[in-house]
Structures are given as C-alpha cells and as structure tokens.
N, C-alpha and C positions, 0 to 999 in steps of 0.2 A: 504494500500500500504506500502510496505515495503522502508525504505527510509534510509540515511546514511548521518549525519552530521561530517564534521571535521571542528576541533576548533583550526585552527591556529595562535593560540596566539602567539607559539613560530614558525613561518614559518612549512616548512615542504620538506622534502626531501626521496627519492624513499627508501630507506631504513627505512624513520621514518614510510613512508606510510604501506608499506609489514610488520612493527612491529608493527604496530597499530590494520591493519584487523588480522593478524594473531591473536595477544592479544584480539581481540574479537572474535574468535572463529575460525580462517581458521585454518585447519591441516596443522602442518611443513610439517609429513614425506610427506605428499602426493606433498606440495611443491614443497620439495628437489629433491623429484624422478620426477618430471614435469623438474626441471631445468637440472640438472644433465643429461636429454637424449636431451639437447643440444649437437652439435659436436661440443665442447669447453673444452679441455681438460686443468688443470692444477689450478681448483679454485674448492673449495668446499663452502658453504652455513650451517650459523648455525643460533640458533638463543635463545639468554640469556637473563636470568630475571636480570633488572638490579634495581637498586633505582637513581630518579633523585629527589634529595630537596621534600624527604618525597614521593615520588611517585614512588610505584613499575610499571616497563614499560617491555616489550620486545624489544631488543636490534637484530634487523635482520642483520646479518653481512655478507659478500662478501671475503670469505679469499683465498687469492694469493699465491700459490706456489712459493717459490722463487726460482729462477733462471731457473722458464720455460717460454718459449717464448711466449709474446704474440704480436703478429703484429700489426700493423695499419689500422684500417678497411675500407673502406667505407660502405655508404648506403647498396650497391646494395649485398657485404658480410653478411653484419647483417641481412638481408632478407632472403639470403639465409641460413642462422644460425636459424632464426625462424621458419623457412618453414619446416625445418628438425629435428627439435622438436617432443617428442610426448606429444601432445597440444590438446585439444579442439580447433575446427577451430573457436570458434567465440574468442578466445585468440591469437592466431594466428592473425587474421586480425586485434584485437585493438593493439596488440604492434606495428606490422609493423607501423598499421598507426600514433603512436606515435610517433615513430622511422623516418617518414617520416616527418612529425610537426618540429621533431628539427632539422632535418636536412635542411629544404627549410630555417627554422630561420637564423641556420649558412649559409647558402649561399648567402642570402639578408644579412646581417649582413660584409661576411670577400668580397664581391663583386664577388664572384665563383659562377659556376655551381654547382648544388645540387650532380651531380656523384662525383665531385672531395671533397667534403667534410672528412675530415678526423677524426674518431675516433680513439682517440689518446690512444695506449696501452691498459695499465693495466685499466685507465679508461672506453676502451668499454666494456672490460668483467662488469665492475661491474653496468654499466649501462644497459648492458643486461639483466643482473640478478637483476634488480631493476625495471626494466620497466617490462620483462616478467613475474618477480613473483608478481607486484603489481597487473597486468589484470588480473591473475593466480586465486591468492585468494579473489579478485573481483565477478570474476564467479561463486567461489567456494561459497559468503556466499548470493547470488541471491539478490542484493538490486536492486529492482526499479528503483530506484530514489536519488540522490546525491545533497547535499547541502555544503557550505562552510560559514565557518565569512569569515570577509575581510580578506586576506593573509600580515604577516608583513610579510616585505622584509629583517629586520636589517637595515644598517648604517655601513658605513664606507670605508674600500677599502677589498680586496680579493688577493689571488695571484693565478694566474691561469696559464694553458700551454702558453697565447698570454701576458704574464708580471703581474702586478699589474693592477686591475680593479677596479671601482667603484662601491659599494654595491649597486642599485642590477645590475647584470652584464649584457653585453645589449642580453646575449641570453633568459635570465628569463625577460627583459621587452617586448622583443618580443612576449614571450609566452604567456601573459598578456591575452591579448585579450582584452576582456570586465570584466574584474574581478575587483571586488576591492580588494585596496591594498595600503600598508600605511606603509612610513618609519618609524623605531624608535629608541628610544636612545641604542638599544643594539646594539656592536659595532659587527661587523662579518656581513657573508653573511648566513642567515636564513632560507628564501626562494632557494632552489637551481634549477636553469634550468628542472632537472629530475622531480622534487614535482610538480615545476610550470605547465609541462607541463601533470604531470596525473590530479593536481586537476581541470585544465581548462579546459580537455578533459571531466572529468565526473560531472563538477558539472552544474547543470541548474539554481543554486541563489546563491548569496551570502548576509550575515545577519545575524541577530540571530536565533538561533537554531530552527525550524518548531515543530510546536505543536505535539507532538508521545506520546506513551506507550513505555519506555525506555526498551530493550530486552537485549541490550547486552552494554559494554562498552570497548574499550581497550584503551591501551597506547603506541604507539611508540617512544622509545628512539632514538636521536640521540646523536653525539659521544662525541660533546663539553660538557662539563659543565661548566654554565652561572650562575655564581656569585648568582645572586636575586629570579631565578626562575628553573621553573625543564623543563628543555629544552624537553619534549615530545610533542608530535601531539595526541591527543584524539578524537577516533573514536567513535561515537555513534550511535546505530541502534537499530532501533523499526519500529513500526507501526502507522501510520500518525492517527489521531483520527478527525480530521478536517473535518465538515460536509457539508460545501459551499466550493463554487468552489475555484480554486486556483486565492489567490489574486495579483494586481502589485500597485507596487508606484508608487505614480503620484506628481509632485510639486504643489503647488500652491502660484502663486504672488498675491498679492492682494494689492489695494491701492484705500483710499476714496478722491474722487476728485469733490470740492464744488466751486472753481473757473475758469471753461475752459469754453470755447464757446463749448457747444453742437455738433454743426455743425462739430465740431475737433474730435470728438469720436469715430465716426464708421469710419474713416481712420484708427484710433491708432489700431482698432480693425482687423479691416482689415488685416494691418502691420502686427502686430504680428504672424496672422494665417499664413502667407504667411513665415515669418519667421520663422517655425515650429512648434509654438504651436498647442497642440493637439487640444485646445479649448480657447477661448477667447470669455466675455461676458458683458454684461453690466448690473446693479441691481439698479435702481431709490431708494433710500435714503433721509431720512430727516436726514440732518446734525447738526452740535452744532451751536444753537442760531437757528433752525425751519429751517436752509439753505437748498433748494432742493439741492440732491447731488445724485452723483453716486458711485458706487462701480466698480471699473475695476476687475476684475477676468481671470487671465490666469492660463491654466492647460500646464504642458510640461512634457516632461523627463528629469531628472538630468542633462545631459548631454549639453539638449538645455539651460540651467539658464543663466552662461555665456553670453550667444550670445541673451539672450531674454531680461534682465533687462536694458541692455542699451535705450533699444526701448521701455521701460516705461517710462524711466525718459526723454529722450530726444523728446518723443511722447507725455508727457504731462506735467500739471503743477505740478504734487506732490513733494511733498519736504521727501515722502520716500513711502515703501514697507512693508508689509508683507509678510515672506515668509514661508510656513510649508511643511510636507510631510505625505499626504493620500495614504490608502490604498482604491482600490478597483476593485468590481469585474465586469468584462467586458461580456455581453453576445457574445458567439464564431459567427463569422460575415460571410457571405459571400454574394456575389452579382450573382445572377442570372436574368431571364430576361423572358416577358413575353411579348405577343401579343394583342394590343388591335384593333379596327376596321380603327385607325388611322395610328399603327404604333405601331415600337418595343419601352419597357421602361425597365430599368433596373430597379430591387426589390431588398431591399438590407433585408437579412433574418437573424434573431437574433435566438441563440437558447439559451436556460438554461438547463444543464444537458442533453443533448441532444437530449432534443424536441422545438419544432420552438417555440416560445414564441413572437414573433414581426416579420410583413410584414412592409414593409416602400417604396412604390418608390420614385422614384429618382426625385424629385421637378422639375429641369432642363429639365429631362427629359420628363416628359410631360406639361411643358410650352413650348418647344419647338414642340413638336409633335402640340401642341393646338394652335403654331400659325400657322404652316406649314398648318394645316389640317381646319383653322376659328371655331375650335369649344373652350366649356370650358374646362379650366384647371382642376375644378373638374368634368369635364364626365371624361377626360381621368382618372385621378388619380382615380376615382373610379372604372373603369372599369378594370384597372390594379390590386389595390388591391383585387378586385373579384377572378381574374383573378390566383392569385397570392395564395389565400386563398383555390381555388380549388387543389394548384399545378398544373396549365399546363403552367411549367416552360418550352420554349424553348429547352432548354440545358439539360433536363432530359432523 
C-alpha cells in the first residue's frame, strides 16, 4: 500500500503542504493549468527552490496582482468557484468539502450562520489556491493512505483580520479534531487553520513515521525563517512493508494490591468497566515476604486515563500505579445472530485477515434463553456455536 507520512516538526501550512507533495514529485505545470481554469482572475501561482538552514525545499507561492479586485466571498461563492474548475471530480468534492470544514468552524466559532461566513479578500484567493492545489496534487501522486507526527502548533500570539490572537488561533483548535498536537517554545503561529484542516482531513494516525520502503521525499518551504531550524514540512512516501494487521494503542494501568479485603475487588472492577475501560482484570500474585496479592490490570484509551486513574486510587488501597503504552492487534469484530431450538443468541465473529478465525456467543444471551426455556446453558451455547460454525447466520 502506498502511504504518505508528514513530519510536522515545524507545523504546517496549505502552501508548505502543495510545496512539499509537489517536491516529491507532483507536476507544477499541470498544477498551474488545474488552478488557473478557476474563474479567478488577477493571481498567478509559482513555485521556487529555496534553502531553509541547510535544507533545499520548494517554496509554492500564491502571487496577487496589485490593484485588482478581489471581493469578499462567502461559502456558497467558493463553491461555486470550485465547481467551475477544470478538476477531477473526486478534487472537486474534497476541496468543497474542506472548504465547508472551515467554514461550519468559523461559524461555531464568530456565533453566525455558516452562509454568512466571510472570506476575507486577498486571503480567499490564496486559500483557494492552497486548498485546491493541495487535493490537486494529492490525487495527482495516488497515496493510499496518510499519516502524520503530532502537529506543533508554535506559541505565542498572531495578528489576524479579528485583532491579535493566541497561538494556536481558535479556528486551527477547532480543526483539531482528534489529532495530536503540542505547543512549543517557537514563538509565531506554525500550525495554520489551512494545514490544520488538510492534514486532519487526510490523515488516519498520528506518530512516528509507519514502517515503508522510502520512494520519494520532499520539502515544503514556508515563508518565515526561524532562527534554530529550517522551517519546512517533509513529505515522505513509499510502500508500507508491514506484514500483520494494522496495529492500535492501548494504555495500561496497573497496580499490585496485597492489603484490601477481596470482597472490594470485583466492585473496583466493575467500576472501572463501567467507566470506560476497555478491559479491566484481576491476576492472583504472590507478593514480597510470600503475601497472597493481586494485580489490578486496566486496558483504556488515552483519552479515558484522566477520568480512569482516579477510580484506582480512590477504588482501592494502593499507594501508586503503573502506567505504559501497548500496541496491538484487534481481530475485525462483528455480531451477528443465530437460531437455536430455544430461541435467538447473538455470535459475536472475529476475523484475521479476513477469514472468520473465532465464533463466541453471547454468554447472556443464552443464560437467559436457558432460563426462559429450563434447559442448560451449555445445550444452548453449544447448539449456537454449531449453529454459528455452519453459518446459518439469521441476518445473512
């Protein structure tokens, strides 16, 4: 699979982006002549080899005519500006819908309707041409699949059309999403709304760079030069070499606990699943000095740690935590359902690579059929996974 890493060390902005794929291989003129049959008269498009701190980059630039007009757009203009392009239609539908991204952002954002949204001048032209020529040569070099490191945002304030703003500005935190992203000591805005919002639309991870056969490389320059480093966005794309499934991260808490009453255990465990651990477990241990003990073990996402760690410490006696992060791989799950002489049970079907690899009913479900019906739990449960094992899935 063909796949695309960008390494936002130094943030990243819709110009750094369109300089980076193009430096790894997209054609300008084909570009040029893609933008240029926009009905946008009075800016031209180029694109220079520059050096940033030892780093030869491409410099994609957006240049304005002076003293021709360009108006105030809304939404529903830039649409029509897209539509009348000559575009590939599957370019066509990701700008718009970029284009719509940021625009719902400013509207939650300034308290407006999304119609009344205004792109301000000379900045919509170059965000036109930054969003449309980013999907442009996207298409043009056919990646798969899109990954990111975490996005620096920079530090400090910005000046914008609504005054002086805080680094990062709240339309780039809105465009956020689920990404990671990390302020730093470089003072300036980094990250910009445009960057934010392509590299969030295309990337499915963020991380270190995914194992590939490196193909191509580029560099996109942006405009500042930052004192300590070479302010480019680097585009990397090759071919994934990874031979198991794609993996996720999962947390793990963990804490040995050789003084609680028992009986207090499987509440704490309870607790937690309830509070959204993905898993929570118990592991019998012989502790220091022969002491019977247990191991608490909870699996979560990132996200849940916060809200889950309290409900260790306050759910039992330990006096701390372990906390790490695994990788692994999930078989693809789904629940279907089958018939037995009792009554319906749902099968919950695991696959690897996608052949069925694990049946499992639904415990619940035929203890509950089993008592409805005065028979055993395992006649039904086996009669299910018979059942199940034939395929005569219900729902098929």
């Amino acid at each position: 699979m063909r796949v695309l890493y960008f390494d936002c060390s130094c943030g990243a902005g819709g110009d750094m982006i369109v300089g980076a794929l193009l430096d790894a291989g997209a054609d300008f003129d084909s570009l040029r002549k893609a933008l240029l049959s926009l009905p946008v008269s009075g800016f031209d498009v180029s694109a220079a080899r520059v050096v940033k701190h030892g780093i030869t980059a491409t410099q994609f630039s957006v240049n304005i005519e002076h003293g021709h007009d360009h108006p105030s757009r809304h939404l529903e203009d830039i649409l029509e500006i897209i539509g009348q392009g000559d575009l590939p239609r599957e370019v066509k539908d990701a700008a718009a819908a970029t284009f719509q991204r940021i625009a719902e952002c400013e509207a939650k954002i300034h308290g407006t309707d999304i119609e009344e949204v205004h792109f301000h001048e000379v900045g919509a032209v170059d965000s036109i041409a930054d969003i449309v020529g980013a999907h442009f040569v996207m298409n043009e070099l056919r990646v798969m699949r899109v990954f990111s490191s975490p996005l620096n945002l920079g530090s400090g304030t910005v000046r914008t059309a609504h005054g002086i703003m805080p680094v990062p500005v709240p339309a780039t935190v809105s465009l956020l999403g689920n990404a990671q992203a990390y302020g730093s000591g470089v003072e300036g805005e980094l990250l910009t709304p445009t960057g934010a919002a392509l590299i969030t639309e295309w990337a499915s991870g963020y991380g270190p760079m995914p194992r590939m056969r490196v193909e191509r490389i580029g560099y996109g320059s942006g405009t500042r030069d930052i004192p300590d480093r070479s302010n480019v966005l680097r585009a990397i794309i090759g071919e994934t070499v990874e031979v198991l499934p794609e993996t996720e991260t999962i947390v793990v808490i963990e804490a040995n606990i050789d003084d609680m009453n028992p009986e207090l255990l499987p509440p704490l465990i309870a607790d937690l699943i309830a509070k959204g651990a993905r898993d929570a477990f118990l592991t019998p241990i012989l502790g220091k000095k022969g002491r019977p003990a247990h191991v608490v073990t909870v699996l979560c996402d990132e996200e849940k740690l916060p809200e889950l760690l309290p409900h260790v410490f306050f759910g039992s006696t330990t006096f701390g935590v372990r906390i790490r992060t695994d990788r692994r791989i999930c078989l693809e799950r789904e629940w279907r359902q089958v018939k037995t002489p009792w009554g319906r049970v749902r099968v919950k079907v695991g696959r690897f690579q996608g052949q069925i690899t694990c049946l499992s009913p639904e415990f619940e479900d035929c203890r509950n059929v089993a008592e409805e019906r005065n028979v055993s739990v395992l006649a039904v449960y086996e009669l299910a996974h018979a059942a199940a094992v034939k395929g005569e899935f219900e729902d098929a």
